[in-house]
N, C-alpha and C positions, 0 to 999 in steps of 0.2 A: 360595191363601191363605184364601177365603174358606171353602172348603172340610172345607180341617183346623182351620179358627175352630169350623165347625158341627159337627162330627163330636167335640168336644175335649169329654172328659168333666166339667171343668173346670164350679163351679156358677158360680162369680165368674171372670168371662176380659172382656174389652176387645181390640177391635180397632179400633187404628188403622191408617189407610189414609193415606198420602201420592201424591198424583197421580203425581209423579215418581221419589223414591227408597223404597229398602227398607232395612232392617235397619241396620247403622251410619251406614248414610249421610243417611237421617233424623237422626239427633241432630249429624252431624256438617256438610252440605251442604244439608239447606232451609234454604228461606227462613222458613220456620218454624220452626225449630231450637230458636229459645228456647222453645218450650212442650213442647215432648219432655221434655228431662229430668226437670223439674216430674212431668211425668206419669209416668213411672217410678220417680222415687223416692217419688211416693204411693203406685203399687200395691204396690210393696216393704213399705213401712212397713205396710201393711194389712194384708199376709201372712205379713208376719214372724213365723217361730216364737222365743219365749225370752226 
């Protein structure tokens, strides 16, 4: 993961890391859960074309 974070031609990129889960299961299964969303639909709105 860390990897293709660094490698990502991407000027604006964020990488979050959860100890335990990955991919949907971060917004769906931490304990953390409530701040995910939050954080996706900011980089969305940031990126948004239109």
């Amino acid at each position: 993961m860390r990897v293709l974070y660094e490698n990502s031609g991407a000027e604006d990129k964020r990488l979050v890391v959860d100890d335990e889960l990955h991919g949907t299961d971060m917004l769906r299964r931490s304990p953390r859960r409530d701040r995910y969303p939050a954080m996706v639909t900011e980089f969305i709105e940031e990126h948004a074309r239109g």
